[in-house]
C-alpha positions as CSV (number, residue, x, y, z in Angstrom):
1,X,0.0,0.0,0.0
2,X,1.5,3.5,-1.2
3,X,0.3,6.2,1.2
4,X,2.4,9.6,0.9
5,X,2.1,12.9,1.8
6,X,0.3,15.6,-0.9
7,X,2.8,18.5,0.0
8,X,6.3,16.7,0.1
9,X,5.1,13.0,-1.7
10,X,7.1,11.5,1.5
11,X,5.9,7.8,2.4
12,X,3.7,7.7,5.3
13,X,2.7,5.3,8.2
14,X,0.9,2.8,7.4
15,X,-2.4,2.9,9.5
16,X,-3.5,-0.5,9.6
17,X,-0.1,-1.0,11.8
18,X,-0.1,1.6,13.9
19,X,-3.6,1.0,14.6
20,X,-2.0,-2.6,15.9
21,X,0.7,-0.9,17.4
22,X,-1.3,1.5,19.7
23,X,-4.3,-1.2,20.2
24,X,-7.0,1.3,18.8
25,X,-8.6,2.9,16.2
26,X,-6.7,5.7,14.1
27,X,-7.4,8.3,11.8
28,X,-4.5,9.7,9.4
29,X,-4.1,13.3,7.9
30,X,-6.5,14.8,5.2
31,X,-3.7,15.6,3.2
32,X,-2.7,11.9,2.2
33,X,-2.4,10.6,-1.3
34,X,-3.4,6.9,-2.0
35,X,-1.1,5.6,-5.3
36,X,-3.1,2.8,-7.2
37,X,-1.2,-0.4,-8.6
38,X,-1.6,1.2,-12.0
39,X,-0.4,4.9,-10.8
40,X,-3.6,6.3,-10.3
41,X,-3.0,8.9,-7.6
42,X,-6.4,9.9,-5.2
43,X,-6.9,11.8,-2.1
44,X,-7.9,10.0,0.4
45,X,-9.1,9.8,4.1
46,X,-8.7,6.6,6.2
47,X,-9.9,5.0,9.4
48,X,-7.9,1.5,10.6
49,X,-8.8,-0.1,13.3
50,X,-7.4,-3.6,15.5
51,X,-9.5,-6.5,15.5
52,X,-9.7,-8.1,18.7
53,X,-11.4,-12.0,19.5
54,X,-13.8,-12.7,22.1
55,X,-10.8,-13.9,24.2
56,X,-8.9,-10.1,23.9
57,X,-6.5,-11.1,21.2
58,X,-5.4,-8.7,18.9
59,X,-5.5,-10.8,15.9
60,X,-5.0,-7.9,12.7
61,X,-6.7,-5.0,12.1
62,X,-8.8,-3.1,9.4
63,X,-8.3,0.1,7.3
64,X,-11.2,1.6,5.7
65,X,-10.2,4.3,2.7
66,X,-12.5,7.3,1.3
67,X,-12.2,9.0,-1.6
68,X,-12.4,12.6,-1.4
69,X,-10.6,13.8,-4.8
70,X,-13.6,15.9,-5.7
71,X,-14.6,17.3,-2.6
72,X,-10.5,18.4,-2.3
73,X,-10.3,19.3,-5.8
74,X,-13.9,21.5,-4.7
75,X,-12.5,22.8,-2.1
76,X,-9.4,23.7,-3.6
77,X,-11.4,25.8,-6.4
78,X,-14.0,27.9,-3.9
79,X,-10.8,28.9,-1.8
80,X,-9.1,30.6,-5.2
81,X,-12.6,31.6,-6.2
82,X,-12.7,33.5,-2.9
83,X,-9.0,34.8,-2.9
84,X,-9.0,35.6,-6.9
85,X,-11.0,38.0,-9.4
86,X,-13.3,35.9,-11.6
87,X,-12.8,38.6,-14.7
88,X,-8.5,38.6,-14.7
89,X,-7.5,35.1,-12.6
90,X,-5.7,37.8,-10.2
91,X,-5.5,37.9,-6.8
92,X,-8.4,40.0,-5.5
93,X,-8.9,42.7,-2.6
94,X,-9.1,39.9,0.1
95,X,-5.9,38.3,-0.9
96,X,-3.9,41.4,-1.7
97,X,-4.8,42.5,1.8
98,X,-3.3,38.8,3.5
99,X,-0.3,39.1,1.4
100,X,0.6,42.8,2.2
101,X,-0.1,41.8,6.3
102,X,2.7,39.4,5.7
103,X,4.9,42.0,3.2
104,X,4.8,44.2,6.8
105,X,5.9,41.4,9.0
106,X,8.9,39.9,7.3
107,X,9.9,43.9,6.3
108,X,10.2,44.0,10.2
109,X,12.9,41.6,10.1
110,X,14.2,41.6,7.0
111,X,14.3,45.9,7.5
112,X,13.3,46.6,3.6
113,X,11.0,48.8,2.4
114,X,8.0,47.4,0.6
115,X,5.8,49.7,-2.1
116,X,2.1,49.1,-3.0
117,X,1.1,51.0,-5.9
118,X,-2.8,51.9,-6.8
119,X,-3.2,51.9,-10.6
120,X,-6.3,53.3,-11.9
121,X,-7.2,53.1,-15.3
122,X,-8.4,57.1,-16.4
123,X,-11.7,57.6,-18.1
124,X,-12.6,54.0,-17.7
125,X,-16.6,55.2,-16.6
126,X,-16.8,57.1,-19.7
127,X,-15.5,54.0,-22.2
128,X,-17.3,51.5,-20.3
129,X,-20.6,53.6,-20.4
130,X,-20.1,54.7,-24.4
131,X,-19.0,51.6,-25.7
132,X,-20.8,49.2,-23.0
133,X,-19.5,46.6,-20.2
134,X,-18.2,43.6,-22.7
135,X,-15.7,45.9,-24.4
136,X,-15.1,47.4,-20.7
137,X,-13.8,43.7,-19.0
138,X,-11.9,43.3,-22.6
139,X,-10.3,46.6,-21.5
140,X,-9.6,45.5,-17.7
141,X,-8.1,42.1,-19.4
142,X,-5.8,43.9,-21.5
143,X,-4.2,45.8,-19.3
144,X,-4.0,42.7,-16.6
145,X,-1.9,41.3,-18.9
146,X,0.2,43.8,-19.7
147,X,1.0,44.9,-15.8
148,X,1.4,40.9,-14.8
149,X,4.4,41.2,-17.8
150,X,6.0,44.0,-16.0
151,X,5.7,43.4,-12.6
152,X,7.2,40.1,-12.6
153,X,6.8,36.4,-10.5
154,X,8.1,38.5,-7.1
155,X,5.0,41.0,-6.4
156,X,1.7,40.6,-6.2
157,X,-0.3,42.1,-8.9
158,X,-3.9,42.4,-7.7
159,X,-7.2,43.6,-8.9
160,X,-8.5,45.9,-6.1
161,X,-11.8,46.2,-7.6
162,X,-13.6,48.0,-10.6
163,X,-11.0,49.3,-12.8
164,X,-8.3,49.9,-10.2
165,X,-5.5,47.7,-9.5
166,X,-2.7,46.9,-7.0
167,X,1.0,46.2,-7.0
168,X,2.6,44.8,-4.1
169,X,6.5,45.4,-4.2
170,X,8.2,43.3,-1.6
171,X,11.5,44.6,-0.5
172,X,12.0,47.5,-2.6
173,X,14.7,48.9,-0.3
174,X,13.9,52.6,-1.2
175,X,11.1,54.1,-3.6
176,X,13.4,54.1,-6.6
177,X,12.4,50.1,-7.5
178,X,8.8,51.6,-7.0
179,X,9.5,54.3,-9.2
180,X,10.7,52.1,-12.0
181,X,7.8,49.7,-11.8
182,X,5.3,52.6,-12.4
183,X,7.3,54.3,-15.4
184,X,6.8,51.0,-17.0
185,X,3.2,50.4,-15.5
186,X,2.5,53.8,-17.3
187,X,4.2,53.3,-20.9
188,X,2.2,49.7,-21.0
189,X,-1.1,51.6,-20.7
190,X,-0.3,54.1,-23.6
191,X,0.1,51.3,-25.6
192,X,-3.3,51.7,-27.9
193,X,-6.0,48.8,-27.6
194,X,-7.8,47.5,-30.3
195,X,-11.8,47.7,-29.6
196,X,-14.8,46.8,-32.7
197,X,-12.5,47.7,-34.7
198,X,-10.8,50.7,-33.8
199,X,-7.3,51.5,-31.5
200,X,-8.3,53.7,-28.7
201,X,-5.2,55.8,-27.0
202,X,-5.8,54.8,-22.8
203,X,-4.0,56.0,-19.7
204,X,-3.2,54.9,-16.2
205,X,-2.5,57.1,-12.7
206,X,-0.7,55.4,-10.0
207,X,-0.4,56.3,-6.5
208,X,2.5,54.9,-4.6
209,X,3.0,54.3,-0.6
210,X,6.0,53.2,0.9
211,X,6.1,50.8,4.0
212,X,7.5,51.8,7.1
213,X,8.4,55.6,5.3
214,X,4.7,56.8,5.6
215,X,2.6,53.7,6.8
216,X,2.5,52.0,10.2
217,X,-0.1,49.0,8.4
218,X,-2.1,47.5,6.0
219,X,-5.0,49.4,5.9
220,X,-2.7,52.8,5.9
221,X,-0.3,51.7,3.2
222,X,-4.2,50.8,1.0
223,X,-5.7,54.4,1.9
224,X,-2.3,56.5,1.0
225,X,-1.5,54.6,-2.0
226,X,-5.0,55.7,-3.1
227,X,-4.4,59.0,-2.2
228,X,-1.6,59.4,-3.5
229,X,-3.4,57.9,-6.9
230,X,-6.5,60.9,-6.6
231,X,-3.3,63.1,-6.9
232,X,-1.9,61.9,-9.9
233,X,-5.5,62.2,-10.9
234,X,-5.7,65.7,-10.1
235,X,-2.3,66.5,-11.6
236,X,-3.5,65.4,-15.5
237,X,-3.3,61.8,-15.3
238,X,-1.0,59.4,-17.1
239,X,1.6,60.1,-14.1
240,X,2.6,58.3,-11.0
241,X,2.5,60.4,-7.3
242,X,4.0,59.3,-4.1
243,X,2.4,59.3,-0.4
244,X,3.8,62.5,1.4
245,X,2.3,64.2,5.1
246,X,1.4,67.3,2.5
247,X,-0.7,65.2,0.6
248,X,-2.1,63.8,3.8
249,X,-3.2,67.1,5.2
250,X,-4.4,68.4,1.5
251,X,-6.5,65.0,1.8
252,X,-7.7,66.4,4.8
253,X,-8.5,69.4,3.9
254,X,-10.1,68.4,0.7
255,X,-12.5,66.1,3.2
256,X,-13.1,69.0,5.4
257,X,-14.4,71.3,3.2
258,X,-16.6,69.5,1.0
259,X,-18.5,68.5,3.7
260,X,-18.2,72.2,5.0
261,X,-19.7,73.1,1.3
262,X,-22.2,70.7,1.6
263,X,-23.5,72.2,4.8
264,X,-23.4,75.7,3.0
265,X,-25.3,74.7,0.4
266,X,-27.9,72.3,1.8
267,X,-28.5,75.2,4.7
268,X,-28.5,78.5,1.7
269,X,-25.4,79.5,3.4
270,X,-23.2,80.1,0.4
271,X,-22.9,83.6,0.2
272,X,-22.8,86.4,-2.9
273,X,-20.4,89.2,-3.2
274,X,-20.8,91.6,-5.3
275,X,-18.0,93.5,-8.1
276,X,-19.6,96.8,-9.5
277,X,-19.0,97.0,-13.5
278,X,-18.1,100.7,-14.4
279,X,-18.4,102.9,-17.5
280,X,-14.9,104.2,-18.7
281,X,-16.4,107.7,-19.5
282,X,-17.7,108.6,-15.9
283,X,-16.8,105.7,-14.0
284,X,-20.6,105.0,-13.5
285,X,-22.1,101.8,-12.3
286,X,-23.5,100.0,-15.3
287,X,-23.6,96.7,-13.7
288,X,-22.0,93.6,-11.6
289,X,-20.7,90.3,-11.1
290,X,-22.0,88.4,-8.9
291,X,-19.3,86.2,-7.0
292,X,-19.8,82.6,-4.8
293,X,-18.1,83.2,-1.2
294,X,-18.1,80.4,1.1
295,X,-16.8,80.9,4.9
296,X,-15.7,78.6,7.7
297,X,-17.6,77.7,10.9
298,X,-15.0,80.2,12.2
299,X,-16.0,83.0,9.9
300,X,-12.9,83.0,7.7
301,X,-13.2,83.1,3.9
302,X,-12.7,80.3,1.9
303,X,-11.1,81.2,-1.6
304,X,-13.4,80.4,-4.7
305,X,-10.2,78.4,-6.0
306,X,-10.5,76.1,-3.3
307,X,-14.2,75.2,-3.6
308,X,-15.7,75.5,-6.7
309,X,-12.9,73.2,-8.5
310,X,-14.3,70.8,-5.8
311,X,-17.5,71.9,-6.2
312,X,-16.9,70.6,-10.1
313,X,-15.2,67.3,-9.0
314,X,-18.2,66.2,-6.6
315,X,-20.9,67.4,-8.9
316,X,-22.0,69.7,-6.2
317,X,-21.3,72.9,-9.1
318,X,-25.1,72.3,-10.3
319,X,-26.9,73.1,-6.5
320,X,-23.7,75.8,-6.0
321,X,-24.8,77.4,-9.4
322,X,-28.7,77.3,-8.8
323,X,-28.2,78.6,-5.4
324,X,-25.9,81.9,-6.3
325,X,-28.3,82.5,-9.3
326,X,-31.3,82.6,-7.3
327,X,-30.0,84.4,-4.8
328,X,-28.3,86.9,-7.9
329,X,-31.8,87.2,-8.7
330,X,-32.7,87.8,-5.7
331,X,-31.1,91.1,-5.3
332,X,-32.1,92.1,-8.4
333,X,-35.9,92.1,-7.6
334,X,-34.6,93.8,-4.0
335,X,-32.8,96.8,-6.0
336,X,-35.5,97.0,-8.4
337,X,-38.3,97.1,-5.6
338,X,-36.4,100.5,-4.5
339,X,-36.6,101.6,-8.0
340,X,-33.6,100.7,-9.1
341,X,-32.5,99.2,-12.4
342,X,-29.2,97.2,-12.6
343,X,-27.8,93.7,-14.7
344,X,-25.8,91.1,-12.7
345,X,-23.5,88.7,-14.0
346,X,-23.6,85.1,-13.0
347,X,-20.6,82.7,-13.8
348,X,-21.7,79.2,-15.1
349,X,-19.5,76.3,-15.2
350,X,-18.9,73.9,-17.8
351,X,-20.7,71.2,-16.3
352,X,-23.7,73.3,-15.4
353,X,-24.0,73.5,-19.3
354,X,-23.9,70.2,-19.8
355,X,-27.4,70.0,-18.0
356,X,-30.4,69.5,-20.7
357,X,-32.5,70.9,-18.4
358,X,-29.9,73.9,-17.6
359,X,-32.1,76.0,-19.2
360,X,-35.7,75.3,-18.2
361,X,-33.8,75.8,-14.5
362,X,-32.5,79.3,-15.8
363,X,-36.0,80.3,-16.9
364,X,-37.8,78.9,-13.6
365,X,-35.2,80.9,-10.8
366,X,-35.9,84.3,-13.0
367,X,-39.9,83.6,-12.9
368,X,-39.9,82.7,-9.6
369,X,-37.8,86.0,-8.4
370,X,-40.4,88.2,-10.5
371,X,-37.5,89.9,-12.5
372,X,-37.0,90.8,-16.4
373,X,-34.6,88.1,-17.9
374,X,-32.4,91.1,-19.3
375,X,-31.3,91.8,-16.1
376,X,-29.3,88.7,-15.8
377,X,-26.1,87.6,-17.6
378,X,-24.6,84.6,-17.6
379,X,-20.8,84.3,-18.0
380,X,-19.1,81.3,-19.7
381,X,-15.4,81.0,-20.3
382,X,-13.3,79.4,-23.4
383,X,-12.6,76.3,-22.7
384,X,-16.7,75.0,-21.3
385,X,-17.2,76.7,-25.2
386,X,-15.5,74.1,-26.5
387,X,-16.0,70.9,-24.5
388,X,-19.3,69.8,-26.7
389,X,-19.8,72.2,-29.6
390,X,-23.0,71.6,-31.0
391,X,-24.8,71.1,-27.3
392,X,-23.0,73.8,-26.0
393,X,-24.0,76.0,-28.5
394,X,-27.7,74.7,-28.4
395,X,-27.9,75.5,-25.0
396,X,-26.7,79.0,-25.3
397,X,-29.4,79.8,-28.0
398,X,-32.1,78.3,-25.4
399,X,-30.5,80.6,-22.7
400,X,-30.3,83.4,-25.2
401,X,-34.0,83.1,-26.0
402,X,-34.8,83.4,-22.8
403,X,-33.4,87.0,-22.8
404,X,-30.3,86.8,-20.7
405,X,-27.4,88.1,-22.7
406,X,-24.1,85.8,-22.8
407,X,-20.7,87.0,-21.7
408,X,-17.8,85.3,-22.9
409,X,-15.6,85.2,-19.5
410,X,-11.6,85.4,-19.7
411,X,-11.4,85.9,-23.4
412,X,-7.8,85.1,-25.0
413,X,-6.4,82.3,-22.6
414,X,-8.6,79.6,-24.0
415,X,-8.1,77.9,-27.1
416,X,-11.4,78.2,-29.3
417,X,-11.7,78.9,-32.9
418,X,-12.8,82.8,-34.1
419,X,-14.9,80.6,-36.8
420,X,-16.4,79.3,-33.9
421,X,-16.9,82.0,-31.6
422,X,-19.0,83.7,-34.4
423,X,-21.8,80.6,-34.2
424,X,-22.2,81.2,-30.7
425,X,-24.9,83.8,-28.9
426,X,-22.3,86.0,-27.3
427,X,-22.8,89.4,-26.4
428,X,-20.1,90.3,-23.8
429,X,-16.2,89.8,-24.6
430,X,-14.3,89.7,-21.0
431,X,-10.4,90.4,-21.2
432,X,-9.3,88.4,-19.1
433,X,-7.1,90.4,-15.9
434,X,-3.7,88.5,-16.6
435,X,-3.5,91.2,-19.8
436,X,-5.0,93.7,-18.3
437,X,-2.6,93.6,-15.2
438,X,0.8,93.7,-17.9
439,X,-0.6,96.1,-20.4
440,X,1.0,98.9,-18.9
441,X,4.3,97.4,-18.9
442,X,4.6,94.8,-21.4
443,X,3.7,95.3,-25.2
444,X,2.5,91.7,-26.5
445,X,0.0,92.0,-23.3
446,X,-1.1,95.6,-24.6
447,X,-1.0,94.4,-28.4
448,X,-3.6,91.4,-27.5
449,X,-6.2,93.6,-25.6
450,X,-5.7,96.2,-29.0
451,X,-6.8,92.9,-31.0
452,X,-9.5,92.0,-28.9
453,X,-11.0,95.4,-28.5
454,X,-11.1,95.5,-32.0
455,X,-12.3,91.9,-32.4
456,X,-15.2,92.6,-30.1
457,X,-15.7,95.9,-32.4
458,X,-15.7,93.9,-35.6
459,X,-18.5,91.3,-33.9
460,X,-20.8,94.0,-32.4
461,X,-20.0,92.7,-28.9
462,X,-19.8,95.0,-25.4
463,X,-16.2,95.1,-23.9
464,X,-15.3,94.3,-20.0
465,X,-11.8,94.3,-18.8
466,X,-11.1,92.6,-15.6
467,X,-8.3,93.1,-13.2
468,X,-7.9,97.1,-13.5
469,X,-5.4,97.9,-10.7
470,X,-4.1,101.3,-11.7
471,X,-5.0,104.8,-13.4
472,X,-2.6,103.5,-16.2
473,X,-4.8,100.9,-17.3
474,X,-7.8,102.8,-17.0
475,X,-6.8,105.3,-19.2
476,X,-5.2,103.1,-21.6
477,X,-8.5,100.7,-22.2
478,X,-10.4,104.2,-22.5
479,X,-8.2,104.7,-25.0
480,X,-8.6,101.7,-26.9
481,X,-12.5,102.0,-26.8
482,X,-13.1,99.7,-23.7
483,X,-17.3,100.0,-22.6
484,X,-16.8,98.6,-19.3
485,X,-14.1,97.6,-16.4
486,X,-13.8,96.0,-13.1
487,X,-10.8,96.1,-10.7
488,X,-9.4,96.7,-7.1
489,X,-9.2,100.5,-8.8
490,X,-12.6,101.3,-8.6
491,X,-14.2,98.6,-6.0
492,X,-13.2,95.4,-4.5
493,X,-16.0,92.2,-4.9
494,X,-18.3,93.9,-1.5
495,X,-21.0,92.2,0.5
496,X,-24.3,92.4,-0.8
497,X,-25.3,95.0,2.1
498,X,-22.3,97.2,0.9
499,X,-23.0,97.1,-2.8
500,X,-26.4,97.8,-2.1
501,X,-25.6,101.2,-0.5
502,X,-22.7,102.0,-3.1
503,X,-24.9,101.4,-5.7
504,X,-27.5,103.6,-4.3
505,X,-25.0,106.1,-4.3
506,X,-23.3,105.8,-7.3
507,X,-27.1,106.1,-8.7
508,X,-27.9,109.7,-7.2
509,X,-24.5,110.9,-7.8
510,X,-23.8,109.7,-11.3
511,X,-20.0,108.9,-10.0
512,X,-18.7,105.8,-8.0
513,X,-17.4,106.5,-4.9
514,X,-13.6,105.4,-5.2
């Protein structure tokens, strides 16, 4: 009889005579092979047992064999089913997570440094939604294969879930090995895949965190690896990004005040400030922008280029914009209840224009505030121009039928097409400050304001300048033929209260106070 053991094919006891030898029954291992006379090879379970005579004699003993090949062989199959992805054959979440817990314990003898890298395919929501969930896992498959070819038999490549993945690096020794992995990690996913037909041009982001550098375990090395991944997002993709305490606090930060935004806006706390729009010939109020301000539980001011970027990102830009329009509105119908006459600019993002219903939602917060749509304008910049052309520009002639006039906000630092610009229902052109502020003192700057005074001349269009600091400017976009300007010159962006009472004034004394 050929009993041996499944790990190290060793011969083993056999149990019919140590059952003899210990004068009752035995059970041997699970994990014992039985080999057949003609080399068949089963797993097996066995029970042998001494057989004793009425008179107490051992006289030889039994041995009873099961075969449990397929309950192994089942058994063996739901444990990898439960450790591996089903899509890629790659170690899943679960097993990544056992395998790191045991990177961190030998790396505390062994004193190396082990990486784990987050790599997140970019854009993956919007191929998998145009061009539907098959071509999406033949996508995920793809790249599988190409990251298991560069990472090699000594890490663990995993997939974390979705369209994200995970490197584990044992004993990198310093983040230079990490650094090398993910260079190639990136250059594999520019390689163009093949889909119905057609090569499509993909990209990766990686976030890297480094064990014991800036982790103290598992579950710390998973959450600043992906952090560190959400940078390289934020940074333009198609990069790598390392874990560092600055990106920590950002982190942070970024948690704190989107759920301070939240707050703000489920409790109509954001707040408006207001930037008077002046005539060049008598410095005259002929208008304002109307500005999202967002403060702490503290009081302090949160800069607009902290939150609305993260308003964008989180999708929150659509209640944000609703609630400074109606509130825009609002003091319109306030002013014009004291007999007062004025048009406020609101600035819409690009994602607000993406709404179908953007509109309809345009028409419904003017309605409902009681004021003449002409009193409103709503400012758009370059670049949200040219995201979707034709539904852009459909949505801007609904929004232009409604009677709002369009301003085209930070003219010249965008890159759209004067072809195109002429298809679109502008009626405002908005130098952007970054001339305005050099014009003075730096000729190209002064030479492109020239050209798009005159552009805005050639196309019928009104003329703001932003950023006016200084009496040099001023008199130099007279000059040119500038209608209108806003700066620090004439008047800060002011609380609503304040605006209200220079406004008042300005009105009565045909001058802005200075």
């Amino acid at each position: 009889m050929d009993l041996r053991d499944v790990q190290t094919s060793d011969v083993m006891l056999n149990p019919a005579l140590y059952a003899l030898e210990v004068k009752r029954p035995v059970a041997m291992a699970y994990n014992t092979t039985l080999v057949s006379r003609h080399g068949e090879v089963f797993r097996v379970e066995d029970t042998a047992s001494p057989i004793i005579d009425d008179q107490g004699n051992l006289v030889g003993s039994v041995i009873v064999f099961q075969d449990v090949s397929e309950a192994v062989e089942m058994a063996v199959r739901m444990t990898h089913i439960t450790n591996h992805d089903q899509l890629t054959g790659l170690p899943n979440r679960v097993l990544l997570h056992d395998r790191l817990v045991q990177a961190i314990s030998r790396s505390q003898f062994t004193k190396k440094s082990i990486a784990l890298l987050i790599i997140d395919i970019d854009n993956f929501k919007y191929l998998n939604d145009s061009l539907g969930h098959r071509v999406g896992d033949s996508v995920i498959k793809s790249i599988a294969e190409r990251l298991k070819a560069i990472v090699g038999n000594t890490a663990t490549l995993a997939r974390a879930g979705g369209d994200e993945f995970a490197c584990l690096l044992p004993d990198v020794g310093t983040g230079f090995g990490a650094d090398s992995i993910a260079m190639a990690c990136l250059q594999a996913g520019r390689e163009p895949i093949e889909l119905n037909g057609t090569m499509h041009q993909l990209s990766i982001s990686i976030g890297i965190s480094l064990y014991p550098q800036d982790a103290v375990n598992a579950e710390e090395m998973m959450r600043h690896a992906d952090t560190a991944m959400y940078r390289s997002k934020t940074k333009g993709k198609d990069t790598f990004s390392f874990f560092s305490k600055d990106l920590q606090h950002a982190m942070h930060r970024r948690v704190e005040l989107e759920i301070l935004l939240r707050k703000a806006i489920e409790n109509s706390q954001v707040s408006i400030y207001v930037q008077p729009k002046y005539d060049f010939s008598g410095k005259k109020i002929v208008g304002a922008e109307s500005l999202a301000r967002l403060f702490d539980d503290e009081g302090n001011l949160v800069g607009p280029d902290e939150f609305i970027p993260l308003a964008e990102e989180t999708g929150l830009i659509h209640q944000l914009g609703r609630q400074v329009l109606e509130k825009s509105c609002a003091l319109v119908a306030k002013l014009n209840a004291k007999g007062q006459s004025i048009k406020l600019a609101v600035n819409v993002a690009a994602k607000q224009l993406e709404n179908v219903h953007f509109a309809m939602e345009v028409e419904q917060v003017i309605f409902d505030a009681g004021i003449d749509a002409a009193s409103i304008e709503l400012e758009v910049t370059e670049s949200a121009l040219m995201q979707d052309f034709e539904q852009t520009k459909e949505m801007l002639n609904a929004l232009s039928a409604l009677g709002v006039s369009i301003a085209l906000d930070d003219f010249g630092t965008g890159y759209s097409s004067l072809s195109y610009l002429r298809q679109f229902p502008l009626d405002v052109l908005k130098i952007d400050r970054s001339f305005v502020i050099d014009m003075d003192n730096e000729q190209q700057a002064f030479d492109i304001v020239s050209a798009i005074v005159h552009l805005a001349h050639s196309l019928d269009l009104s003329i703001v300048a932003e950023g006016i600091e200084n009496e040099a400017q001023f008199n130099a976009l007279r000059k040119l033929g500038c209608h209108y300007g806003q700066g620090y010159l004439m008047c800060k962006p002011i609380a609503v209260v304040d605006f209200e009472t220079r406004f008042v004034e300005n009105q009565a004394n045909q001058e802005a106070t200075v």
